[in-house]
C-alpha positions in Angstrom: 85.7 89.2 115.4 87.7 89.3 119.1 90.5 90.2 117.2 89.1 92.9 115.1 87.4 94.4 118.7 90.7 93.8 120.1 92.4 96.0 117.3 89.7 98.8 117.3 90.3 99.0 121.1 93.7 99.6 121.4 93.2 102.3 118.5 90.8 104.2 119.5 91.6 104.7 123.3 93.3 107.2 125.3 95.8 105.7 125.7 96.9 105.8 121.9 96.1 109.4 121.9 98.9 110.0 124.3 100.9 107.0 122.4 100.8 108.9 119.0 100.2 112.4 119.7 103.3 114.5 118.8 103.0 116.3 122.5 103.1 113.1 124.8 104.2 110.5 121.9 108.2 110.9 123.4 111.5 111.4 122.9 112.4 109.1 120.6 109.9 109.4 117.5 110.3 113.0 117.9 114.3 112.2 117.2 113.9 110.1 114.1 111.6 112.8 112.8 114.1 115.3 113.1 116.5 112.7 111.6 116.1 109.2 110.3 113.1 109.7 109.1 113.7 113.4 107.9 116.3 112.3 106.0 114.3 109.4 104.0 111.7 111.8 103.1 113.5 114.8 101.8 115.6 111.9 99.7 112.3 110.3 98.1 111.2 114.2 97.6 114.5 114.8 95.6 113.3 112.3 93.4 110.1 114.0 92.1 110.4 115.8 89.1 111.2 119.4 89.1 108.1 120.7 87.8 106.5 119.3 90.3 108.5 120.8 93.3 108.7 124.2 91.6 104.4 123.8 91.6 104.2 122.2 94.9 103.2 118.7 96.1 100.2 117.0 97.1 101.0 114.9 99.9 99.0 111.9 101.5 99.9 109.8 104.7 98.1 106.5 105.2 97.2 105.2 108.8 98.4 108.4 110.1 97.4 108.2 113.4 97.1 111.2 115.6 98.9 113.2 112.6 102.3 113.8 114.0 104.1 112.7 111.4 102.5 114.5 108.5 102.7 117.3 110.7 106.6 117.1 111.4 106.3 116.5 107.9 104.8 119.6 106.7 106.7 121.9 109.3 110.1 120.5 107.8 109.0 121.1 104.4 108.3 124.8 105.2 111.1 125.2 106.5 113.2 123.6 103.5 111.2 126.0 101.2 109.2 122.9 99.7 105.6 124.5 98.9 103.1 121.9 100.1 99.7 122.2 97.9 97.4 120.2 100.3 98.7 117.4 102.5 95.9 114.3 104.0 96.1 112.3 106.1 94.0 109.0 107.0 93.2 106.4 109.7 90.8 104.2 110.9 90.2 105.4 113.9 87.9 108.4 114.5 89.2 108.9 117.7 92.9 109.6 116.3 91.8 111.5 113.1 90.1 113.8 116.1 93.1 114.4 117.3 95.3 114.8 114.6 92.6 117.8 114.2 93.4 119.2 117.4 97.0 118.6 116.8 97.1 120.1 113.4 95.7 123.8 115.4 98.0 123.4 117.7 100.7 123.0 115.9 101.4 124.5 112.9 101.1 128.3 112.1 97.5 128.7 110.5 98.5 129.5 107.0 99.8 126.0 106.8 96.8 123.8 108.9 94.8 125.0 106.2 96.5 123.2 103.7 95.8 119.9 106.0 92.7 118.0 106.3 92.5 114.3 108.6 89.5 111.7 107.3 88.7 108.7 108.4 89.6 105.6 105.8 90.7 102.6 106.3 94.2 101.3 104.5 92.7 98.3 103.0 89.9 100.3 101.5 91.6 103.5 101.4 91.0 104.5 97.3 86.7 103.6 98.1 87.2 105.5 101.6 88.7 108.7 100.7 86.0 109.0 97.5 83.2 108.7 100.1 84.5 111.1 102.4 85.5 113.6 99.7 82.1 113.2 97.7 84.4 112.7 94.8 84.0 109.7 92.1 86.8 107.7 92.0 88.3 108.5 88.5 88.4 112.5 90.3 90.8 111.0 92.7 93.3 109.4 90.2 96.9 110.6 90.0 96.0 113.3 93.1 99.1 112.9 95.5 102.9 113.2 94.8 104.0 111.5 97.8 102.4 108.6 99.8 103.6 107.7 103.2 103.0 104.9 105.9 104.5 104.8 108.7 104.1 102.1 110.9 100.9 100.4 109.6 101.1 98.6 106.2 101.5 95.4 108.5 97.9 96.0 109.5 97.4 95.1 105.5 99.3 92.2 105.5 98.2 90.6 108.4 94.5 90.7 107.0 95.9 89.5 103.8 94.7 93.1 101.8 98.5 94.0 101.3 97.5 93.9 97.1 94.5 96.4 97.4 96.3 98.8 99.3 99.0 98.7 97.4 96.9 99.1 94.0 95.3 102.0 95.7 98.3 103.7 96.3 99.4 103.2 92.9 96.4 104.5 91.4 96.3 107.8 93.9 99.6 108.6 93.0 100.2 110.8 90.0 102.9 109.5 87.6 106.4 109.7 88.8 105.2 109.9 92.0 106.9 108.7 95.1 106.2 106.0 98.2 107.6 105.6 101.4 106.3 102.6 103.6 108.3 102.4 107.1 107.1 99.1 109.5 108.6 96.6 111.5 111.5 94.0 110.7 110.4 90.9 111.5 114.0 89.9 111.9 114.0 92.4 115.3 113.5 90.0 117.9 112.8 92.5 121.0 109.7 93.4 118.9 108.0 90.1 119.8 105.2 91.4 122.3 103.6 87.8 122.7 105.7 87.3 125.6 104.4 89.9 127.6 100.6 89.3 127.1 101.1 85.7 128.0 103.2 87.0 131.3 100.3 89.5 131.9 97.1 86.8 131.1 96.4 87.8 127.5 95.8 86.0 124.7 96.2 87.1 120.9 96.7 84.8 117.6 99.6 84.6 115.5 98.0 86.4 112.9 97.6 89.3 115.6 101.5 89.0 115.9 102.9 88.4 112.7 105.4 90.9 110.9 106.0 90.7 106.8 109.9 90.2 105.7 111.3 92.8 104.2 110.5 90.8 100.3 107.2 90.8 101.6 106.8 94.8 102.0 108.3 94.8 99.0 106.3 92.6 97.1 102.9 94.5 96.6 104.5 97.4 95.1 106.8 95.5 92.1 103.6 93.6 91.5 101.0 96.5 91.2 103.6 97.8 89.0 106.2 100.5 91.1 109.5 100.9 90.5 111.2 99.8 94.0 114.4 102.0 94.4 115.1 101.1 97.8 114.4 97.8 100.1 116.8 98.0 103.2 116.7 97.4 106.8 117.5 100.3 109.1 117.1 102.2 112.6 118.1 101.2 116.0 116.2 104.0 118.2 112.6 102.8 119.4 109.9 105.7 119.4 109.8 104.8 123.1 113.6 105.7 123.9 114.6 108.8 126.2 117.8 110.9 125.3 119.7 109.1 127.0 118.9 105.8 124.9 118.7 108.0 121.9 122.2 109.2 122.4 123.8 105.8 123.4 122.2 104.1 120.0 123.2 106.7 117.9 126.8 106.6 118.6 126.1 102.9 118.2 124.4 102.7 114.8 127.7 102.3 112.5 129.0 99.2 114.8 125.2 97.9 114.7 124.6 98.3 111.3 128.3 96.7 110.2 127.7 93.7 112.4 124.1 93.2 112.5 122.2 95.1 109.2 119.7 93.1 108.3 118.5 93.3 112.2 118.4 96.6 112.4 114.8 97.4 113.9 112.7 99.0 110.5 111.9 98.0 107.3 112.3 100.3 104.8 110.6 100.5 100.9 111.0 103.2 98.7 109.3 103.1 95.7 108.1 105.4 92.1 105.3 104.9 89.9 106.6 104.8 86.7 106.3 108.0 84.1 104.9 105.6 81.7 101.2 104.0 82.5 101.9 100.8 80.6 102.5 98.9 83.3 98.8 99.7 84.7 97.7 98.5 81.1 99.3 95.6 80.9 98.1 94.8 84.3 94.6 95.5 83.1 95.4 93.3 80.4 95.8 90.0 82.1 
């Protein structure tokens, strides 16, 4: 229970505001929007079938924080001439799904904040969540988004040992041939370790509070719930944190990083597309 209040305090404080707000959020996430990340979501887009990009797609981020992502998101789409039919985005916390309002006013044109909407909805309960917010059953829901993202929060899953359901819930949200990106932490990037520095400033947390899935273990839930995993690789050396400066140093460092070190590199990536076919739901029903 201290860990959960623990959790729902650093989430729902001003600080995180600032911390994932696209205005005060810094240099460095706004970077790998532009690029790192840009690039891994216009790939996983490609991969959608054409129909579906002439129509236009249904997008839904998970733990979305203060919305700056599936903001960028949206704004890069409009500009690559990718019509977006409704894009959500979810979190636990009220208090960042408030501002991912604000922000979603602020920052995009109006004709396109109307095709967003932020609800509160927890990852490990996101399927049940989303159908109580939307007053929709959920068989309504089924098959309803194109592309699924998470950035930065399918750990939370893992660490409460839910990793299966929100996995299965993805699956089932997304329509077939549908596409998944899930971005988090490599547990192989030492730096991240923050235990250090609460036991240097008096704080105590438990290992579970700590502890970052291997890149297998991102993995896992998806080939088990039935996705097709196209990509599983390590990646990124620029922390959201960094200031241009850092940004431009580590970029012109990447190639020598990523030939010498790889598998360190400081994100896990997993891409990965529900099958066409739904056989692999039924034989998973079956057992």
């Amino acid at each position: 229970m201290a860990a959960a209040d623990t959790f729902f305090r650093e989430y729902t404080s001003s600080d995180a505001i600032s911390k994932y707000s696209r205005a005060t959020a810094g240099f460095g996430i706004s970077y790998l929007l532009d690029h790192d990340y840009k690039a891994i979501y216009l790939k996983a887009l490609d991969l959608l079938p054409s129909d579906v990009r002439q129509r236009g797609i249904r997008v839904l981020e998970f733990g979305c924080g203060a919305g700056m992502n599936l903001l960028h998101l949206v704004a890069v789409l409009n500009r690559e001439g990718v019509k977006v039919l409704q894009a959500v985005g979810t979190d636990f916390s009220p208090v960042l799904i408030d501002a991912a309002k604000r922000e979603a006013k602020d920052y995009l044109p109006e004709i396109n904040g109307q095709r967003i909407e932020f609800y509160v909805a927890r990852n490990e309960t996101l399927m049940e969540d989303l159908s109580s917010v939307l007053g929709k059953r959920r068989a309504e829901l089924e098959e309803s988004f194109d592309f699924i993202l998470g950035i930065n929060t399918i750990r939370y899953c893992h660490r409460e040992r839910k990793e299966m359901d929100c996995a299965q819930a993805i699956f089932d949200l997304l329509a077939p041939q549908g596409v998944c990106v899930v971005i988090d932490m490599n547990d192989r990037f030492p730096l991240f370790r923050s235990a250090l520095k609460d036991r240097l400033s008096g704080e105590e947390r438990s290992k579970q509070e700590y502890y970052l899935p291997s890149l297998q273990e991102y993995a896992r839930p998806f080939a088990e719930t039935g996705f097709e995993v196209l990509r599983k690789e390590h990646f990124c050396w620029i922390p959201h944190s960094s200031g241009p400066f850092m940004c431009q140093i580590l970029r012109l460092l990447t190639p020598v990083l990523d030939t010498l070190a790889g598998s360190r590199a400081m994100r896990s990536l997993v891409l990965a597309r529900k099958p066409a076919s739904q056989g692999a739901s039924v034989a998973r029903a079956s057992r």
